[in-house]
N, C-alpha and C positions, 0 to 999 in steps of 0.2 A: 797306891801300889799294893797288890796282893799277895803277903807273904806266902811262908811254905805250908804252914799248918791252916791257912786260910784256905790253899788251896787245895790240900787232904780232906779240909772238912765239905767243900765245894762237890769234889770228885763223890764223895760218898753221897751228898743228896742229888746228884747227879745219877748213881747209879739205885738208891732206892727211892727215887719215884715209881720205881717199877709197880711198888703195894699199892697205888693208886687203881689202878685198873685192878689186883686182886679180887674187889667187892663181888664184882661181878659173879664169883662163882661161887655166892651163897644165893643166887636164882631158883626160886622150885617152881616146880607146879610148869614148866615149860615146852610147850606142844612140840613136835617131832620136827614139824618146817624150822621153828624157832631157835630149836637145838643145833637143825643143820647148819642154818644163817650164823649163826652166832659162833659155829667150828669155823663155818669155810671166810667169817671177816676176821677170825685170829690168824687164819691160813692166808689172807692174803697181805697180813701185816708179818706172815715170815717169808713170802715170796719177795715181798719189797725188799727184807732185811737179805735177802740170799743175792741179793742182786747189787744192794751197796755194798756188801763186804767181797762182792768176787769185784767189782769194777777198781775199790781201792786196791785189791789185793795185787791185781793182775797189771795197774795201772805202776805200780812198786816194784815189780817185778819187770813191766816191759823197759821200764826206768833202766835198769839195770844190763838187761839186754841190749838195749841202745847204745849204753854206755861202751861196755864191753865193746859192742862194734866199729865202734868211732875209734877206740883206744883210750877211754879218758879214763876208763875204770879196769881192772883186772879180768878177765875171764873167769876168772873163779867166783869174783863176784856175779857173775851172771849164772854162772852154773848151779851157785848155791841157792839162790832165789826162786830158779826152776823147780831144784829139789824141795825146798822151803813149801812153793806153791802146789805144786801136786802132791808130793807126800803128806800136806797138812789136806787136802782132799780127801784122801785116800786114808787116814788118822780119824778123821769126821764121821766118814761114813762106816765105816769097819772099826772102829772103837766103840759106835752106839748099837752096832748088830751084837757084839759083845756083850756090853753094860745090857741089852733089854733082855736076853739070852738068860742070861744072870739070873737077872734079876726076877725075869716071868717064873723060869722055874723055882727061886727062891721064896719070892712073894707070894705064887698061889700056890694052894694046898691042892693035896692029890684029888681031893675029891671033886674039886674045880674043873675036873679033866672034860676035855670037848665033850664026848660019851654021855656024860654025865648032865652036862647042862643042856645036850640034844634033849635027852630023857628024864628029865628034873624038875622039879616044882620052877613057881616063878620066885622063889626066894635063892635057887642057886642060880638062876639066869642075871638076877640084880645083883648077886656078890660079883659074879665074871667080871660082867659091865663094870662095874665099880673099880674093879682092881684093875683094868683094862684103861680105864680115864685116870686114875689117878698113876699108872704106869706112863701114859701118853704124856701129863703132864708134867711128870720130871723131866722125863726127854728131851720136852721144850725148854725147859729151865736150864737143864746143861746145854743145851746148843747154844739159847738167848744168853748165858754166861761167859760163854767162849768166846760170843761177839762182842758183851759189853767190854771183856778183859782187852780184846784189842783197842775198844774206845777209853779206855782209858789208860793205853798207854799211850797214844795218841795228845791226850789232854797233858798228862805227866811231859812228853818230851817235845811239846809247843813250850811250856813253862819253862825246861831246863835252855832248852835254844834260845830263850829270851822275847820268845813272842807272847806274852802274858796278856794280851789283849786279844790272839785267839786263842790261847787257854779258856778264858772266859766266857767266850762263845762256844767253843766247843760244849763246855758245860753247861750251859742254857739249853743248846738245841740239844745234845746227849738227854740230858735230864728231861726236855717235852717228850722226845722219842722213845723215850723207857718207859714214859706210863702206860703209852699202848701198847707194850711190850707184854706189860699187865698184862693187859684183854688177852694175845697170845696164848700165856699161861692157864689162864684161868677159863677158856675156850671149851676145852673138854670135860670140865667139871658141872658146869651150867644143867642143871636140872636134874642132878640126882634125886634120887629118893631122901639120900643121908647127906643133910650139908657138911662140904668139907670142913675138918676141922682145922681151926684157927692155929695149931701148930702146926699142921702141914703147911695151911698157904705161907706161915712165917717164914717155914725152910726153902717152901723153894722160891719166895722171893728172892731169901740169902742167898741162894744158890744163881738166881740169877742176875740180881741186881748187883751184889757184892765185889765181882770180877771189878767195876768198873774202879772201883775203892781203890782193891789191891795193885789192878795196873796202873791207876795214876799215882801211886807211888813208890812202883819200880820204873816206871815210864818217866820218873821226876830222878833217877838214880841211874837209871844205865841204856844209852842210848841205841838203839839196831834194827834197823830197818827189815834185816833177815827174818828177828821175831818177831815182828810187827806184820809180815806175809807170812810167817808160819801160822800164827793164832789166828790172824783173819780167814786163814786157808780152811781149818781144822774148822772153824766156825762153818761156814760155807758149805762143806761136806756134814755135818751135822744136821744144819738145818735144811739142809736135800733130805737127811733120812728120814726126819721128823714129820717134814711140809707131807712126802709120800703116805706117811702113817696119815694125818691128819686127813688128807683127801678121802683116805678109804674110811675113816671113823665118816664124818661127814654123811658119805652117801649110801649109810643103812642108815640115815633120817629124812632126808629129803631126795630132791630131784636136782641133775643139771641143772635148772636155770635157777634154782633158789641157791645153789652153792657156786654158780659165776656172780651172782648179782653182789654175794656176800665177798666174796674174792676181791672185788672190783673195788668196793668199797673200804676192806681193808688195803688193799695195795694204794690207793687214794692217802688213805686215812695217813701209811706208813713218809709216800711222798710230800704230802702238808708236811707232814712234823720235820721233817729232813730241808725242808724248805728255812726255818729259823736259823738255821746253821750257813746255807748258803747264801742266803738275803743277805748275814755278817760279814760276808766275805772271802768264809774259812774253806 
């Protein structure tokens, strides 16, 4: 039997496996096809991730609607869910247009300005680039957080329901699926000039893998199917805004068919790892 602090400590190697896939983005020296490949298989391990968290999302939600309609559950519960699930769409997408908003004008200095890097040496053309990958990959860190926070409320409230045996699954297949979560992250940063540094990649592991931490043990504390389509929703609309970035970083490196092949292979990549969870039953 696996007590409570067994399974806090689960949930966390559960959500930092993510550093495993990290390495990847101290790569140099990386030809232009290789770059593209290597964006559009992180891009198609967030297309798989945009696709499991809308089918749970939606599938919670229609739950609810059903309910509603038959009588066994309130209408308001169905109404809230609705809202729960578009509004956390709509929070995704229009809270990360914000956050890069921010962030591009805070991050880059004036000198950085389009103008300037049209008209520039190639030493301000590799700062852009630079601040440009390492903007893209926060992105992905808060989107892939959003979604591991729902996986691990998920894990948290299988345990409190008393189903401890898919708690346990759930953090086996969670924790394979986060390492390639990894690659994700670390996507955009592959072949720089200047390897990232090792406190960045740390942050935005935290940033992404950490959620899972935190939600399995509010998820082990307070039960609600509402939050659990809100966070999944917010996730969902997130990683729509991110995957869009990513497609267009992608293809100033390569061509269509080298960024489907790489797509194909991450969405593969993303369904395997998603398979460990369903094989158990969960």
């Amino acid at each position: 039997m696996v007590d409570y602090w067994q399974l806090v400590l689960l949930g966390a190697i559960a959500g930092f496996t993510i550093f495993l896939g990290l390495p990847i983005a101290a790569i140099k020296n990386v030809s232009a096809n290789k770059k593209g490949f290597l964006n559009a298989l992180a891009l198609g391990i967030l297309v798989f991730l945009i696709i499991d968290v809308f089918s749970h999302a939606w599938e919670s939600t229609e739950s609810a609607a059903k309910g509603a309609f038959s009588g066994s559950v309130p209408m308001s519960d169905a109404v809230l869910s609705l809202i729960a699930m578009f509004g956390g769409v709509a929070i995704g997408l229009v809270g990360l247009v914000i956050y890069e908003t921010r962030m591009h004008r805070n991050a880059v200095p004036q000198i950085l300005s389009i103008d300037n890097i049209k008209n520039g040496d190639d030493h301000l053309r590799q700062l852009f680039h630079e601040a440009n990958a390492y903007r893209l990959a926060m992105m992905i860190a808060i989107g892939i957080g959003a979604h591991n926070f729902s996986e691990g409320l998920a894990i948290g409230q299988s345990y409190v329901a008393g189903e401890v045996g898919l708690a346990i699954l759930l953090i086996i297949g969670f924790g394979a699926h986060n390492a390639t979560e990894g690659f994700g992250i670390a996507g955009p940063l592959t072949g720089l000039a200047n390897r990232p540094k090792i406190k960045f990649l740390l942050l935005v592991g935290l940033i992404g893998g950490g959620p899972t931490f935190l939600g399995t043990i509010l998820g082990s504390m307070w039960v609600s199917n509402l939050a659990f389509i809100l966070f999944l929703s917010i996730a969902g609309g997130a990683l729509i805004y991110v995957s869009l970035l990513m497609y267009n970083s992608g293809r100033r490196y390569t061509g269509n068919m080298i960024m489907m092949l790489g797509i194909l292979i991450g969405l593969c990549a993303g369904f395997m790892s998603d398979l460990i969870v369903s094989l158990g039953g969960a």
